[in-house]
C-alpha positions as CSV (number, residue, x, y, z in Angstrom):
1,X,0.2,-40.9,-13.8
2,X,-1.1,-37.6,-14.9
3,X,0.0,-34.9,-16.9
4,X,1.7,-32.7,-14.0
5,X,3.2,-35.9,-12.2
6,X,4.7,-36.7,-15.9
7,X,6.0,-33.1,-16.6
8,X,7.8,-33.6,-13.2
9,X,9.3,-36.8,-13.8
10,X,10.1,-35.9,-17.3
11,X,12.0,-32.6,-15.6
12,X,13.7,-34.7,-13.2
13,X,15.1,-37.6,-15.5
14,X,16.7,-34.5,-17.6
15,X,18.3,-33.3,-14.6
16,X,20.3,-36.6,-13.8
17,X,21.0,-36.8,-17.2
18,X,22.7,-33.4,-17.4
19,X,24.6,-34.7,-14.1
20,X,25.5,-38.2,-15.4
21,X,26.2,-36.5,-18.9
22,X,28.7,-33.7,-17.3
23,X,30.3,-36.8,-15.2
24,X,31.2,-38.1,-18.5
25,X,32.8,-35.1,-19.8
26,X,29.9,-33.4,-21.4
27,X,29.3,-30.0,-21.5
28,X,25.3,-28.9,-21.5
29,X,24.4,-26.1,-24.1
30,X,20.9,-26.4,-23.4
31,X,17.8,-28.0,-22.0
32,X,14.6,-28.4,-23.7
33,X,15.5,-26.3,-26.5
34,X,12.8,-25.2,-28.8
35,X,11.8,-24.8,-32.2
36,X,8.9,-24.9,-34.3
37,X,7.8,-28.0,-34.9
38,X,9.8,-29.9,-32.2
39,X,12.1,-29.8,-29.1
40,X,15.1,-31.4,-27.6
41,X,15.5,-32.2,-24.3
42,X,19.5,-31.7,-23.9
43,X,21.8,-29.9,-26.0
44,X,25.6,-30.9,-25.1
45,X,29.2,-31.2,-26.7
46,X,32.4,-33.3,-25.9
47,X,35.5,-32.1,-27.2
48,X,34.4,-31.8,-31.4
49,X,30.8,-34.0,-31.3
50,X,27.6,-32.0,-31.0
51,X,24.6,-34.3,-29.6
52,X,20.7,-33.7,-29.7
53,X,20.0,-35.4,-26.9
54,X,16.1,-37.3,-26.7
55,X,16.1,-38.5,-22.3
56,X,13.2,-41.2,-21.9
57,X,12.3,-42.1,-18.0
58,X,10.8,-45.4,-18.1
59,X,10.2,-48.0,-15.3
60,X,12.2,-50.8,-17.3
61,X,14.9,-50.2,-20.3
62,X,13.1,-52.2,-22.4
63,X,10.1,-49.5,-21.6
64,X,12.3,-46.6,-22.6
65,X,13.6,-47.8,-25.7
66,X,10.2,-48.9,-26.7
67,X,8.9,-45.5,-26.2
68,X,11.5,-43.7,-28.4
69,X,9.9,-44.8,-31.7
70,X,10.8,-43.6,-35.1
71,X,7.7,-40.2,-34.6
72,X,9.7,-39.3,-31.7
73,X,12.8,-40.0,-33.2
74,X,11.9,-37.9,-36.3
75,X,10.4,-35.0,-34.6
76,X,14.2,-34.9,-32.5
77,X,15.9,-34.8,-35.8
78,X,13.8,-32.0,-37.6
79,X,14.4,-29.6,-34.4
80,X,18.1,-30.7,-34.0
81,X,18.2,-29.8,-37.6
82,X,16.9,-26.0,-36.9
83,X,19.0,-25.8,-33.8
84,X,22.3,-27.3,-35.4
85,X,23.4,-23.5,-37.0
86,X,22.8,-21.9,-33.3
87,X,25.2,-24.4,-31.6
88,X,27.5,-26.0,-34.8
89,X,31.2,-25.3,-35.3
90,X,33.4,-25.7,-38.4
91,X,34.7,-29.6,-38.3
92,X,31.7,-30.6,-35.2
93,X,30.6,-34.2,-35.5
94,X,26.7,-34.1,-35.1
95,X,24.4,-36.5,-33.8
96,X,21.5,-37.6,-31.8
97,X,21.8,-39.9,-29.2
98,X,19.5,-41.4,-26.3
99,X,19.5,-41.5,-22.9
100,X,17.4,-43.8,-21.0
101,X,16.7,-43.2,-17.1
102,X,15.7,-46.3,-15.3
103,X,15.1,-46.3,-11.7
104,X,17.7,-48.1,-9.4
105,X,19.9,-48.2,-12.5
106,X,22.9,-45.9,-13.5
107,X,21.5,-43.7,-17.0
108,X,22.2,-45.8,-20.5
109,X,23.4,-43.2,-23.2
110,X,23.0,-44.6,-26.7
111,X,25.1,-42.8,-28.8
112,X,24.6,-42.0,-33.1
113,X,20.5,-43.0,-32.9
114,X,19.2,-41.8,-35.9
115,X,20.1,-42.7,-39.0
116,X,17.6,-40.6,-41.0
């Protein structure tokens, strides 16, 4: 796959997992947010928890979760760390939590991924 095809995937998997998210009661803040340093694909709040949401589009689970490694991981935390102030409210639990897109298989959010 090259770079364009993966960019459109990649778009595409964050799209159903704004959908499956708002299903579920979520509210999206923001997609692909940006910061030096790092991004995060979706930005979204239920009720009083905040999530930094990292979406992986895999052909297999087991491919997904293998491709968010502890780098990846990392690099989520430092920019949901810069972006917490824009989006945080008094009391908010925050976290960052996974969402793997597998085709022929309804999304798998993992919630509370990184431990730091």
């Amino acid at each position: 796959m090259n770079r364009r095809q993966a960019e459109r995937r990649g778009r595409g998997a964050e799209t159903l997992a704004c959908w499956y998210l708002r299903l579920k009661g979520w509210r999206i803040l923001a997609r692909r947010a940006r910061v030096p340093g790092g991004e995060v694909d979706i930005v979204a709040r239920r009720g009083r928890t905040l999530a930094f949401i990292e979406v992986k589009a895999r052909g297999t689970q087991q491919a997904a979760a293998f491709a968010l490694d502890r780098y990846r991981l990392r690099r989520v935390a430092a920019a949901a760390e810069r972006l917490a102030p824009k989006y945080m409210r008094d009391g908010d639990d925050v976290r960052i939590d996974a969402l793997f897109v597998v085709p022929g298989k309804l999304p798998r959010h993992l919630a509370n991924v990184w431990e730091g």
